[in-house]
C-alpha positions in Angstrom: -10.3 -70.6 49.8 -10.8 -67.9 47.4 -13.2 -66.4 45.1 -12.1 -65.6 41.3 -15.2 -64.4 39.2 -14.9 -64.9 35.5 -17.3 -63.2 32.7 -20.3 -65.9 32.3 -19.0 -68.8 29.6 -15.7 -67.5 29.5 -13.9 -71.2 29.3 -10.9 -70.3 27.2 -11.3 -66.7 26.8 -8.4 -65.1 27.2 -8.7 -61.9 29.9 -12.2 -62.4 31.3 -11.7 -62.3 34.6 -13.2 -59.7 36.8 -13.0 -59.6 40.3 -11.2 -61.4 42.8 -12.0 -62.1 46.6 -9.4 -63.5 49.4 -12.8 -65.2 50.6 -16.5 -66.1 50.0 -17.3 -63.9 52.6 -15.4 -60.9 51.3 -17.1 -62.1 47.8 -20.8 -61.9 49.2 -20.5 -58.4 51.7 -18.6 -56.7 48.7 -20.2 -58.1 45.2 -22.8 -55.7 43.2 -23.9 -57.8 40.8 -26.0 -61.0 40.5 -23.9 -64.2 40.5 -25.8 -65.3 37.0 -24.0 -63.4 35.2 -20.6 -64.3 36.2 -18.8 -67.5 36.5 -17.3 -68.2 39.7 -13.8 -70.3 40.8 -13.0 -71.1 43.8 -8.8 -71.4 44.2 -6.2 -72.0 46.6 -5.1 -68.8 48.8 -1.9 -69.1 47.6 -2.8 -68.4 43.9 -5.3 -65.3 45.3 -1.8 -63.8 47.1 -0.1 -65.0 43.4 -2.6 -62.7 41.8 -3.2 -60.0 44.3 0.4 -59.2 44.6 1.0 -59.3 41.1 2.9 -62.0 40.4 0.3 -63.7 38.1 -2.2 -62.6 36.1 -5.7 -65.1 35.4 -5.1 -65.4 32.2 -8.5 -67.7 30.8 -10.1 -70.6 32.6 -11.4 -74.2 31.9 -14.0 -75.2 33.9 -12.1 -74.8 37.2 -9.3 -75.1 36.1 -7.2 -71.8 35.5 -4.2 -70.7 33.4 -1.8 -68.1 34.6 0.3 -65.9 32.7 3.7 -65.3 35.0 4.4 -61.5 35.5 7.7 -59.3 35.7 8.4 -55.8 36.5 11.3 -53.9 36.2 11.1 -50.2 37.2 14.6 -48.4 36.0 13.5 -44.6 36.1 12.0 -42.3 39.0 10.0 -41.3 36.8 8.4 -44.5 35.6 7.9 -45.8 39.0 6.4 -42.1 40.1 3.9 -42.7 36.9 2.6 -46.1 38.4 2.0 -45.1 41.7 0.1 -41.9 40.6 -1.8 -44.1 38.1 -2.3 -46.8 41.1 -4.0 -44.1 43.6 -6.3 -42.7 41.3 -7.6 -45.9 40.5 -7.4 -46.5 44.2 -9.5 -42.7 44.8 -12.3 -43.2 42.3 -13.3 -46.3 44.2 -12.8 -44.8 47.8 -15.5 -42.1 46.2 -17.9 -44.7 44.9 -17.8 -47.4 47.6 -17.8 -45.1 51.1 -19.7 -48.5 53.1 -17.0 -51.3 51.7 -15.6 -53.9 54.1 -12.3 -53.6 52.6 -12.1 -49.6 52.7 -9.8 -48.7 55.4 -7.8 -51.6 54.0 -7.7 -49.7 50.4 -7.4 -45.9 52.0 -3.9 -47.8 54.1 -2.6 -48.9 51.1 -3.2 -46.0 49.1 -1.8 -43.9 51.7 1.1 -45.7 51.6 1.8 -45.4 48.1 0.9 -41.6 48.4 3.7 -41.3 51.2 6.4 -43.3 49.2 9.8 -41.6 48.5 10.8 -43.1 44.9 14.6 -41.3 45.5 14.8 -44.4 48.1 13.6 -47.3 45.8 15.6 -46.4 42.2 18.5 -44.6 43.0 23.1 -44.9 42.5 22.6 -47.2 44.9 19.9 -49.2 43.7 18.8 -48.8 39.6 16.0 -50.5 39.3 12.7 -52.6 41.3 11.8 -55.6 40.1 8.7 -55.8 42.1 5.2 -54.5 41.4 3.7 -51.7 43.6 2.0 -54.4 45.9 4.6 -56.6 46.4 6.5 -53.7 47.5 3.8 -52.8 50.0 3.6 -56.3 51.3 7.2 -56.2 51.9 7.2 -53.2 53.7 4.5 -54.2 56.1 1.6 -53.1 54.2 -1.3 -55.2 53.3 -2.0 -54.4 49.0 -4.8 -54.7 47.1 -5.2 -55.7 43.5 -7.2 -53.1 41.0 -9.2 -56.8 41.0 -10.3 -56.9 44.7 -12.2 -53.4 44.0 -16.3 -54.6 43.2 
């Protein structure tokens, strides 16, 4: 089961999730904060992949129970893509600066290194105009393990 940390009495507020972790240990090695001041919810794996692969966003919770907001991409330009993935590994940088001791790092410098290596002339091209997938969906399908902007404490 996994971990989804919401801001403290957040019941049906819109966009206040956090963090999310594939696991309660992942949650306790890589948390920086005291669990007081955050609600926690545990969930199926299935809607952790659903959110770290960005197919569903956490949109508020109830209690434990959690509404999802159902997300679609559609990359039609080189450009565009080539924007996303730049924006993606910066984010993915300024936490491989600030957390050198994670658990999760050499998972986050491989996916990051993949995105940094990827060719956009081969995703979006004549051949093929557009992606309808996000960045780590793509990964995943490429035999790359992703991780969400969420999964970064």
């Amino acid at each position: 089961m996994a971990i989804f940390v919401f801001g403290k009495n957040s019941d049906g507020v819109d966009n206040s999730i956090y963090r999310i972790a594939e696991s309660q240990a992942v949650y306790d090695s890589e948390k920086n904060f005291l669990d007081d001041l955050y609600d926690l919810v545990t969930v199926s794996d299935s809607d952790f992949n659903s959110v770290r692969l960005g197919q569903k966003h956490p949109l508020s919770k109830t209690g434990t129970n959690i509404t999802y907001e159902d997300i679609s991409y559609t990359w039609t330009s080189q450009e565009e893509l080539t924007e996303a993935i730049s924006a993606k590994v910066k984010t993915l940088d300024t936490w491989l600066t600030a957390n050198t001791t994670s658990g999760i790092r050499t998972t986050v410098e491989t996916f990051k290194n993949y995105l940094s290596g990827l060719d956009v002339t081969t995703i979006i091209n004549d051949d093929n105009t557009e992606m309808t997938k996000s960045l780590e969906q793509y990964a995943e399908d490429n035999g790359t393990t992703a991780v969400h902007d969420l999964q970064l404490f």
